[in-house]
N, C-alpha and C positions, 0 to 999 in steps of 0.2 A: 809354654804359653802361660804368662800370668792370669788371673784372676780378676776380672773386673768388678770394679767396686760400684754397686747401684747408684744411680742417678737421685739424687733426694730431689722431693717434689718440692716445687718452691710456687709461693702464692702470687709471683709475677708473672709467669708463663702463663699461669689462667689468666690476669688481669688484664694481661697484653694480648692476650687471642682474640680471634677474629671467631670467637664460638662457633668453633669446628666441631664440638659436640652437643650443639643446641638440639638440634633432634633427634638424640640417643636422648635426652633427658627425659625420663618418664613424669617430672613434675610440670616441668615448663608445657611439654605437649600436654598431658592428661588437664593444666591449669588454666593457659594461655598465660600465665608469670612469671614476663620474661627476667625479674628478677632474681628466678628459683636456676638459673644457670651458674656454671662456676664461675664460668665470666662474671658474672655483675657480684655473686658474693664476695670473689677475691679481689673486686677494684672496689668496693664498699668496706672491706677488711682495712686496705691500705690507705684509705681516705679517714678509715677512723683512727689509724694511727698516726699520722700525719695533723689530725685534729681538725679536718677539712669537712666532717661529718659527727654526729653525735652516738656513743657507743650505745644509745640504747635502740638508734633505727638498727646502726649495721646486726644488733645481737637478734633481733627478733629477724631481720631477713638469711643471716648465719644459720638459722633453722628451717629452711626449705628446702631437704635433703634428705632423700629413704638410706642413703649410704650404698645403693646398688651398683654402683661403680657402669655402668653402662655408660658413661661419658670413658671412659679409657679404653674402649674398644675403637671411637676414632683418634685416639688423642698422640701425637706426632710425640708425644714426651711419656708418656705412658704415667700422667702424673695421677698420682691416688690421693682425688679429693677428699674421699670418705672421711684420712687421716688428715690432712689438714682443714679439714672442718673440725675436729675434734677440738684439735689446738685451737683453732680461732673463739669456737664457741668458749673455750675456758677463759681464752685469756677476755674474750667480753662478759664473760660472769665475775670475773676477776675485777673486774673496772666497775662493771651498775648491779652486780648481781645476777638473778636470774630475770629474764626479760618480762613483761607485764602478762604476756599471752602463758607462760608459763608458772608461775607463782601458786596459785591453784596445786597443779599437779604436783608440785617440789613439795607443797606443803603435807600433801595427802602423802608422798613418799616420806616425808621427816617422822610424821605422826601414825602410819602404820607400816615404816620399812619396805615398802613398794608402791608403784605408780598405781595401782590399782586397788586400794584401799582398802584391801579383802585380811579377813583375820587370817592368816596361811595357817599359821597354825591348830586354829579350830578345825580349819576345812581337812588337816592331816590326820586331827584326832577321829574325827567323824565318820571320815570314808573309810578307814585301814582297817587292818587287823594285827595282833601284837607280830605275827609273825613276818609281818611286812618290814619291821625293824630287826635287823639281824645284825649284834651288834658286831660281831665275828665277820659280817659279809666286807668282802676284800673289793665289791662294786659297790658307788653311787649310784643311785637312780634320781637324777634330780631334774622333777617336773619343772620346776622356774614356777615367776610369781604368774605369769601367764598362762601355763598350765593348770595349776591352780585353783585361778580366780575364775578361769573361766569354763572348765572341764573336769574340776575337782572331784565329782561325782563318782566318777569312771576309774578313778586310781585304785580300787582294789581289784577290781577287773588287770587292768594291766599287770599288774603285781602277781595276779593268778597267772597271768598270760607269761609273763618272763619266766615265773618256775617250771610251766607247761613246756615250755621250748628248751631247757635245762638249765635256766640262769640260778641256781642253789646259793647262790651267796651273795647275791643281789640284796641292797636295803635303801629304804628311802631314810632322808634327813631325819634325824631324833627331834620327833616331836616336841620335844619339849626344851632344847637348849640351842637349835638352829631355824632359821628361816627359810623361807625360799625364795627371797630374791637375791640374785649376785652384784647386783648393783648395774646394770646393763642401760638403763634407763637413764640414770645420773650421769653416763658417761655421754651420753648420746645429746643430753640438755647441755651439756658445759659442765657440773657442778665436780670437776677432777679431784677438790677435797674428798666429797660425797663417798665418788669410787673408792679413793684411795683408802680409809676408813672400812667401808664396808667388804674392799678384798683385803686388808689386816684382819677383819674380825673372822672371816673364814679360813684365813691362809691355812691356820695350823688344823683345821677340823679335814678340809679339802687334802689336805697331806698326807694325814692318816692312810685316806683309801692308797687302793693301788691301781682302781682305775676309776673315772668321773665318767655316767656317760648322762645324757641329755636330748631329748627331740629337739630343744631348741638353740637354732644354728647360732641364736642371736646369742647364748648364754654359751655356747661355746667358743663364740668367736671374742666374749667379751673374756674369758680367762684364758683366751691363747696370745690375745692381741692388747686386751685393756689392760687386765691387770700387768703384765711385763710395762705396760706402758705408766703405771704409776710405779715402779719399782717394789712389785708381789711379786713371787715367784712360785706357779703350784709344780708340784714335782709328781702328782699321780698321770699318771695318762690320760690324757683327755678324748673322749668317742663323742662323736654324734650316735645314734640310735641306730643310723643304718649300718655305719660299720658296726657295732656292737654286736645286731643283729647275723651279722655273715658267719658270727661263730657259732651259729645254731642251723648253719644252713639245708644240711641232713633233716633238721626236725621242722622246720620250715616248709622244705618241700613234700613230706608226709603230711603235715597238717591239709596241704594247699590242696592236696590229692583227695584227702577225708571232705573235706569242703566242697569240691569241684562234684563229687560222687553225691552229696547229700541233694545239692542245688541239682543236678540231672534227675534225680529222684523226685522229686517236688516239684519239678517243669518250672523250676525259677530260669529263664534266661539269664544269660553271662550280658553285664552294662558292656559298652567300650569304657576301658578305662586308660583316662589321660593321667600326665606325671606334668607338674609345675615345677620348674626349675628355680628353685628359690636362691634371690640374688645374692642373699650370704652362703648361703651352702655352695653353691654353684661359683661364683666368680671371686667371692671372697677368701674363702676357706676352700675352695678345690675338692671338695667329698659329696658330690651328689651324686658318684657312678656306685658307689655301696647300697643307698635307697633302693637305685633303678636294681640291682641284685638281688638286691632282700626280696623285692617285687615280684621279681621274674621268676625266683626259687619256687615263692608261694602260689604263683599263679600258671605257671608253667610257661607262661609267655610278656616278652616283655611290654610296661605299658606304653601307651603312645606317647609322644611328648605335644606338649602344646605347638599350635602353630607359630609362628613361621620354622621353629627347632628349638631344641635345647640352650643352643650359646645365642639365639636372639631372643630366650623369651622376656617376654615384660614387665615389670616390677608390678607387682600389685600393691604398694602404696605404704605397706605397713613396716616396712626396714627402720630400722634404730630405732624403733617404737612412734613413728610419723603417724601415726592411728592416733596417737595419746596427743602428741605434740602439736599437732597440727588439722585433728580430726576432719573438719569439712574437705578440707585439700586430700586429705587422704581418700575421700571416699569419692572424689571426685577422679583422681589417680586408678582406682581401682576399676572406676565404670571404662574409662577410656583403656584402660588394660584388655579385662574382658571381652573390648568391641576389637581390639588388637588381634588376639586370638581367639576367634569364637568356635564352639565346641556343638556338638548335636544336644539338641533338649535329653535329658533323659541319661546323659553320659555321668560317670564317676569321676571325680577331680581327685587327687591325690597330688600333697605338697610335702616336702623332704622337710619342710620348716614348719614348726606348730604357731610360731610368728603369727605366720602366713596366713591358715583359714580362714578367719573371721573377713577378712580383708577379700578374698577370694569367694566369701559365700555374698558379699556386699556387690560385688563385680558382676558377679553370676546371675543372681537370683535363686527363686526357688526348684528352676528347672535341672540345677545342675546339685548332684551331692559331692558337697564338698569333703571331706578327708584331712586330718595331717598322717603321721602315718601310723602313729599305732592306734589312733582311729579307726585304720582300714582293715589294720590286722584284726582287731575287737568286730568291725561289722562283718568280714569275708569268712572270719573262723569262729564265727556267732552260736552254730549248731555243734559245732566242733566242740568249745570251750562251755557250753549247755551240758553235752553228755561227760566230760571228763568231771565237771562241778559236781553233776550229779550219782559219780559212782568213785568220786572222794569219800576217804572216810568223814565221821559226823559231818557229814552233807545236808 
């Protein structure tokens, strides 16, 4: 029996449908914009090629898309718009550039190397310690420029926390010759020069290691998927954080046991704790049952998953960086997520994607704590990772 060769997605099949997956779209329903379908972007795609339309409407409405693929869970063709929006958006940056709503943010990436404006490498110098940089270490630790800009604080914590668990040869990015962003963002805008630029200027540094890993699913899906897609090739192993995680799962589930005894001790009640299914970990990239492990090791049981389940949960708004791109829609996405699957006041959120928090604590409010994940390991093995700090030597 031969081998069947995959279907390529083609931009007619959406332009011709009868938007069969209109309400899997978490933009369209969370927006009421029925433009934010595949349908109407890919017959706005074909209209601007044709010259029936002007490339700078189709380029700005080409950006109303978290890339969660929940439109292929109904779709008779199994078409993956995530990747042919990629293309479209180049090829209309290709034509007007980057679109008016966007310009801004391009420029704040041109001028400090990520969408997020933040000095990465102050924030590396600031929070570390030398011994965080190991130049021997055969692992990447790499936060992303989201990481960051926005949680920067907490990175020598984690860094304590991965040698606690046995990670010895673990190192973050050298401060002084590498960034922290992969280019993830510019690929998500259209700007394919951008990417393709920014994974050459890393290819050979990323090479070195022998393994990459990353919380963020959006920075791992962008060097398993983006860069092959501008013609980069990384050869080190690529991990999300949960799998990474499985290889300490022995010390994991000791920690989770020391944690569980301290909290019975101090009559802290146990939250429920739910798990977000984040739409690139989970449907894109196929690695959200590693997290759910890591989880369950540390906590001795596993956590819940959002309602309605794991394979329907809801985008919370922030996929291919739509928080940056699109921010009001996105937080509008997020509300209507949250009211999708609603959770008890009082519960722990936990997301496989650090993407994801922000976007999720926006959904929530203040009743729910939100988590990515080695947030949760930093807040669950708090007491844990207190007494080991303080019976290190010069502690």
């Amino acid at each position: 029996m031969t081998e069947q060769t995959p279907k390529k997605s083609e931009e007619k099949l959406c332009a011709l449908c009868p938007k069969l997956c209109r309400f899997s779209c978490p933009v369209t329903s969370g927006t009421a914009d029925e433009s934010a379908t595949p349908t109407a972007m890919m017959e706005l795609l074909l209209n601007a090629r044709s010259g029936n339309l002007d490339w700078e409407e189709a380029a700005e409405i080409l950006q109303r898309c978290t890339g969660c693929e929940a439109c292929r869970v109904p779709c008779e063709y199994d078409q993956d718009v995530p990747e042919l929006l990629y293309g479209a958006r180049a090829e209309a940056w290709t034509a007007v550039g980057p679109p008016s709503g966007l310009q801004a943010l391009h420029e704040t990436h041109l001028q400090t190397g990520n969408p997020f404006g933040a000095d990465l490498k102050e924030i590396l110098q600031k929070e570390t310690q030398p011994e965080d940089f190991n130049r021997k270490g055969r692992v990447l630790y790499w936060p992303g420029c989201r990481g960051l800009s926005e949680q920067g604080d907490r990175l020598g914590k984690e860094m304590r926390l991965l040698r606690l668990l046995g990670a010895e040869h673990v190192s973050l990015p050298s401060r002084e010759d590498v960034p922290g962003c992969c280019g993830g963002a510019l690929r998500a805008m259209g700007d394919r020069l951008g990417l393709q630029s920014s994974a050459a200027g890393l290819q050979q540094y990323f090479n070195r290691q022998r393994t990459w890993v990353s919380a963020s699913a959006t920075c791992v899906h962008t060097l398993r998927q983006g860069y092959p897609s501008v013609g980069i090739r990384i050869n080190a192993e690529v991990l999300h954080l949960g799998q990474y995680l499985l290889f300490f799962r022995s010390k994991l589930e000791e920690l989770g046991r020391s944690a569980a005894e301290h909290r019975a001790a101090m009559g802290i009640p146990n939250p429920q704790v739910f798990l977000h299914s984040s739409c690139t970990l989970h449907r894109r990239l196929g690695r959200a049952e590693p997290t759910t492990e890591a989880i369950t090791a540390m906590l001795g049981e596993a956590p819940l998953p959002l309602p309605p389940g794991p394979d329907r949960s809801t985008c919370c708004g922030a996929g291919d960086f739509h928080d940056l791109r699109r921010p009001e829609a996105a937080s509008e996405v997020a509300s209507w997520s949250a009211e999708q699957s609603p959770i008890p006041s009082g519960s722990w959120l936990i997301t496989g994607d650090s993407s994801c928090r922000n976007a999720l604590e926006v959904g929530y409010g203040p009743n729910i704590r939100v988590f990515d994940l080695m947030g949760f390991l930093l807040a669950w093995l708090e007491p844990v990772l207190s007494e080991a700090s303080e019976s290190a030597p010069n502690s």
